[in-house]
N, C-alpha and C positions, 0 to 999 in steps of 0.2 A: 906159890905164885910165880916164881919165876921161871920152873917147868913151864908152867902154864903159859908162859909170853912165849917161851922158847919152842912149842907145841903151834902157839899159835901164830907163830912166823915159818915154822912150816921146819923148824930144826928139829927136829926127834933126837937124835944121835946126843944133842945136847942136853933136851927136857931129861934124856933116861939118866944121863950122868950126873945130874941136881937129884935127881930120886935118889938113884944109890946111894947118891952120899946123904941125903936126909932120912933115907934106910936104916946106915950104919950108924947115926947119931939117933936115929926113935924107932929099934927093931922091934917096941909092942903096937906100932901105931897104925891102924887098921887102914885110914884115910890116905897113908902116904902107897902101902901095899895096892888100894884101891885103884889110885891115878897111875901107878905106875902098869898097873895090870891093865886099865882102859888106852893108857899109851900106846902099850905092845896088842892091845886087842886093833887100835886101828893101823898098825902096822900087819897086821896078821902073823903075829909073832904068839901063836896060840897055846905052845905048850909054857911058854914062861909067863904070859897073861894068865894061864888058867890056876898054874903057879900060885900066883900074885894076889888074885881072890882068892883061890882058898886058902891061904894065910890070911888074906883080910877079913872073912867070912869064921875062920878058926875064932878073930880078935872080936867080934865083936858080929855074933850070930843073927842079932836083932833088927842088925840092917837093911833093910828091905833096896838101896840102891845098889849094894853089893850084894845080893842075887840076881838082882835083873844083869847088871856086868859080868856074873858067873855063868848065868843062861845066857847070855853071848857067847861064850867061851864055847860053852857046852856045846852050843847048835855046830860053833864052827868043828868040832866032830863027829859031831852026827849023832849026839847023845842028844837026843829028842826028847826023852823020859827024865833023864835030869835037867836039863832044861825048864822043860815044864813042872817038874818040883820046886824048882827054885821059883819061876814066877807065882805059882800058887802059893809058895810061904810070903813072898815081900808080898803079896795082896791080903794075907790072911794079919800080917803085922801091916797093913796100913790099904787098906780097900778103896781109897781114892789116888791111890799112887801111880799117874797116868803112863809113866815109862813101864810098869807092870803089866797095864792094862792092856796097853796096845801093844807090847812085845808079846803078851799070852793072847790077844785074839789076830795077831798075825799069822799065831802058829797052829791057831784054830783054821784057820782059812786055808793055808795050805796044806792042813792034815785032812779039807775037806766035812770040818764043823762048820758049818755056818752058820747056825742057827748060836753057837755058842759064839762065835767070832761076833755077831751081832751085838750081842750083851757086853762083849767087853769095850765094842767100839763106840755103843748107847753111852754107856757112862762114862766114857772116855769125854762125849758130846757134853753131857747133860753136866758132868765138873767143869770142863774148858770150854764152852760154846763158839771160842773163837781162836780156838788152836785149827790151823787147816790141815795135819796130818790123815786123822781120825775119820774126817769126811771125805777122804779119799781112796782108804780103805772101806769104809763101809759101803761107799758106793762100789767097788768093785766086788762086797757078797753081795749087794743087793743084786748085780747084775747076774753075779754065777747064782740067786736064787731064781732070777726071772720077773725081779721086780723092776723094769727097766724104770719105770713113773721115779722111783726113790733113787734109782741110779741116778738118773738127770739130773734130781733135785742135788744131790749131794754132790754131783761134782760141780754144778755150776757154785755152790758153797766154797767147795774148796779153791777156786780159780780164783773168787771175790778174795780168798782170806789168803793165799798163800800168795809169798814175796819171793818163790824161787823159778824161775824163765820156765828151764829145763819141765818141773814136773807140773808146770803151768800147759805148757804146750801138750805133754801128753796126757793130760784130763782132758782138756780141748779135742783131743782125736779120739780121744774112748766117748767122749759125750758125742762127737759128731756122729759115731759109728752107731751107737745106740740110739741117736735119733732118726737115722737115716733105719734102721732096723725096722723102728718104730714105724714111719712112715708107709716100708716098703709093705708092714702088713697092713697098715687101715687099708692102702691101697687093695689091697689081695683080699680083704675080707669085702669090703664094696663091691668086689669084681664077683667075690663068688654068691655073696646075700644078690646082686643084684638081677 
């Protein structure tokens, strides 16, 4: 708990120095390896993050939160394949697990799955209907599918449900561009039917 204030006041240098030493007092404890490893993961301190999971992943294999923070790890080497093993087990040990879902149909989408990036972001929806993450990725496959109609819908969803400025404003510019897309063809197909 007190990493965690000290993490969330913005000290790191301090939160790592409360691990170590709750470390050195509970070296089988998977949960302290875990946060200490998510620490240094947003530090991008990636070889002792990855460290950090897999010793936490050693203590206690079953955890499906500590894959998803190991397939963090992994991406940030470019280990794509472990990665994606680790999210397919925390989903196979808990298939509503939404940090699973949408880290493995993230990495659908940029591997150019879309069709499977779809599935993971459905049920991402259909568990959390009002998490606004999920409707912001899946409207940008729907758009690399070409379904701009569900594009739209999805991002005006995610603009209703999400509280943060920054990725507010840019669903606002990917919906205006898509509707402006939209337009520019009724226009051009009137032109050419007419």
């Amino acid at each position: 708990t007190v990493a965690l204030q000290h993490r969330a006041e913005g000290r790191y240098p301090e939160a790592l120095d409360v691990m170590d030493q709750a470390i050195i007092k509970f070296p089988k404890n998977a949960e302290l390896f875990t946060i200490r490893g998510s620490l240094r993961l947003e530090q991008n301190r990636l070889t002792e993050a990855l460290e950090d999971l897999e010793t936490a992943a050693s203590l206690d294999p079953e955890n499906p939160a500590i894959l998803v923070n190991r397939a963090q790890a992994y991406k940030g080497f470019g280990r794509n394949k472990d990665a994606l093993q680790d999210l397919n087990r925390a989903i196979n040990l808990n298939p509503n697990f939404l940090a699973a879902r949408f880290n493995r149909g993230a990495m659908y989408h940029t591997n150019g799955e879309l069709d499977k990036a779809l599935v993971d972001f459905n049920h991402c929806i259909a568990v959390e209907p009002h998490l606004a993450a999920p409707y912001f990725n899946r409207a940008s496959t729907y758009e690399a599918l070409g379904q701009n109609d569900n594009a739209i819908a999805d991002f005006r969803r995610f603009i209703e449900l999400s509280d943060n400025k920054e990725w507010k404003k840019t669903a606002q510019q990917l919906l205006d561009k898509i509707e402006a897309s939209n337009s520019k063809n009724k226009t051009q197909d009137k032109n050419n039917s007419g």
